[in-house]
C-alpha positions in Angstrom: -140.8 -12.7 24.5 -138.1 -15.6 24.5 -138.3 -18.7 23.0 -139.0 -20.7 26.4 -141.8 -18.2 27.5 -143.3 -18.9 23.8 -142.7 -22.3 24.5 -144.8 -23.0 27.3 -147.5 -20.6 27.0 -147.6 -22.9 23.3 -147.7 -26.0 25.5 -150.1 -24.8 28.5 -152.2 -24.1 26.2 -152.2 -27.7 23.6 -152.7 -29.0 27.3 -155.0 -27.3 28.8 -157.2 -27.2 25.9 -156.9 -31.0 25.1 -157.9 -31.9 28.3 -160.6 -30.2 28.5 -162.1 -31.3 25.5 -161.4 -35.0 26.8 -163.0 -34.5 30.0 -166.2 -32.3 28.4 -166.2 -35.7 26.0 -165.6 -38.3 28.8 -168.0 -36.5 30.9 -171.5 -36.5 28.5 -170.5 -40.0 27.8 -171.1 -40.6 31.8 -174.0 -38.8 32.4 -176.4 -41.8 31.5 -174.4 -43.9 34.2 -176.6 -46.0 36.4 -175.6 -48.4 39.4 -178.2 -50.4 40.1 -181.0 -48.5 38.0 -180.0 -45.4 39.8 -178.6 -42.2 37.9 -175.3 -41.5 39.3 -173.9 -37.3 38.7 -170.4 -38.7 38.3 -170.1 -35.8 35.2 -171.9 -33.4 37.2 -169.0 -33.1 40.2 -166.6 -34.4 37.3 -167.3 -30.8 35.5 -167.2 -28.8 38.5 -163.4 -30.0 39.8 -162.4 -30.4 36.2 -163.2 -26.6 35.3 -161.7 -25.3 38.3 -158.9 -27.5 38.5 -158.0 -26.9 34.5 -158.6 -23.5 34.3 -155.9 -22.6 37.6 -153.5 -25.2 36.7 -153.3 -23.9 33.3 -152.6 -20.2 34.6 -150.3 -21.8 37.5 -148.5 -23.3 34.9 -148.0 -20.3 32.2 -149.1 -17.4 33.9 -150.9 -16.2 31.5 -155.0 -15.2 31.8 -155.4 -15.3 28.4 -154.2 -18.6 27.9 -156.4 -20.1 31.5 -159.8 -19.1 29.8 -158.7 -21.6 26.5 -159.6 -24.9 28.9 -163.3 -23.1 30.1 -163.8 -22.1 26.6 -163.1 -25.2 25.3 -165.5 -27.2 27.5 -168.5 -25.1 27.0 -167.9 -25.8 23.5 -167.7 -29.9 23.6 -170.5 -29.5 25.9 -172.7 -27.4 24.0 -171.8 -29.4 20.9 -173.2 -32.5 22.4 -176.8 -30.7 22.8 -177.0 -31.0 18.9 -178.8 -33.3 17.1 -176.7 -35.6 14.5 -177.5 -35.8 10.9 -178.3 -39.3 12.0 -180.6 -38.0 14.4 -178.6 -38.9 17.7 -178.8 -36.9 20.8 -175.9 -36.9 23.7 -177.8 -34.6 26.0 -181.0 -35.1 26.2 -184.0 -32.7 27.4 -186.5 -34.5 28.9 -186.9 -36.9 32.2 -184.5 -37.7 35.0 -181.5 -38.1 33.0 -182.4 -34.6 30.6 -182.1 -32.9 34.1 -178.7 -34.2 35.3 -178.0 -33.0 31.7 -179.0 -29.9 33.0 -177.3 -29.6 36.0 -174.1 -30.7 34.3 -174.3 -27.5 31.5 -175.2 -25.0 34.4 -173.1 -26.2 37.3 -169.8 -27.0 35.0 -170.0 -23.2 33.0 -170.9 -21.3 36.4 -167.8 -23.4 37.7 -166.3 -22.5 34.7 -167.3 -19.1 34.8 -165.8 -18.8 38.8 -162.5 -20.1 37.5 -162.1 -18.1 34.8 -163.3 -15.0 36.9 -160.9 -15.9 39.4 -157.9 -16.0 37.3 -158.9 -12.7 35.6 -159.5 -10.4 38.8 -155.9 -11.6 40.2 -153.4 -9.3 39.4 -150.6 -9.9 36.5 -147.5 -11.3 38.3 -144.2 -8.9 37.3 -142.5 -10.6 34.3 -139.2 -10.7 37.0 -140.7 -11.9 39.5 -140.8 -15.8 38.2 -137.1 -15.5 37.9 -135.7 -12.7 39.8 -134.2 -13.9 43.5 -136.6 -12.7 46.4 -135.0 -9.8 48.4 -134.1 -9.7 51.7 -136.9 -7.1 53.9 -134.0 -4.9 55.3 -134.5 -4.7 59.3 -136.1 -1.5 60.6 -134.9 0.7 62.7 -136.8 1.0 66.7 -140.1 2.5 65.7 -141.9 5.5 67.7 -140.5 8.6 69.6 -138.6 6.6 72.0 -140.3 8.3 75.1 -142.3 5.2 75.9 -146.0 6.7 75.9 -148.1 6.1 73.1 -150.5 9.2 72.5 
């Protein structure tokens, strides 16, 4: 592996997995937002775009699988972490009333999104090594096609 392979499967993955913690983060910190009295699921559509969006731009960016499930992982993490009671007995996501079930719906819709993305990136097939820097190659032109009678049969 050379040093500037190393170097950005290194870097996709300090960036990938830094911004996902600071979305999962951003994100719990939103989900009590109210305009008007209303509960607005800003973190709810915030989690879906961010998992998708991280987890392919991080394998976009390095090419590597392995490296695309760190930002996933690492959200699920945060996320799950903030379902925890404190030693001083504070709650980020709560269980119960309107606001415990956008809570909800933010864990289940941002780790199925998560879960898609990473799926995704796993079933595609590993790009050749040569391909990223390896000119493309001209499609040589074929020869007329067929018998040359003119009847297909």
């Amino acid at each position: 592996m050379s040093v500037v392979r190393a170097t950005v499967l290194l870097a996709g993955a300090v960036v990938g997995t830094a911004a996902a913690a600071w979305l999962a983060v951003v994100q719990v910190f939103w989900l009590p937002l109210r305009i008007g009295g209303v509960l607005v699921p800003v973190s709810v559509a915030a989690a879906v775009v961010g998992n998708l969006l991280l987890v392919r731009a991080t394998h976009r960016v390095t090419g590597s699988r392995l490296v695309a499930v760190l930002p996933a992982a690492t959200w699920l993490a945060v996320a799950l972490t903030a379902t925890r009671r404190r030693p001083e007995g504070d709650l980020l996501l709560v269980g119960g009333g309107a606001l415990g079930a956008w809570g909800l719906a933010y864990l289940l819709l941002g780790a199925l999104a998560a879960a898609v993305a990473v799926g995704g990136t796993l079933a595609r097939r590993p790009r050749p090594a040569d391909a990223v820097t390896a000119p493309a190659r001209p499609v040589a032109a074929a020869g007329p096609a067929g018998s040359g009678t003119g009847g297909a049969r």
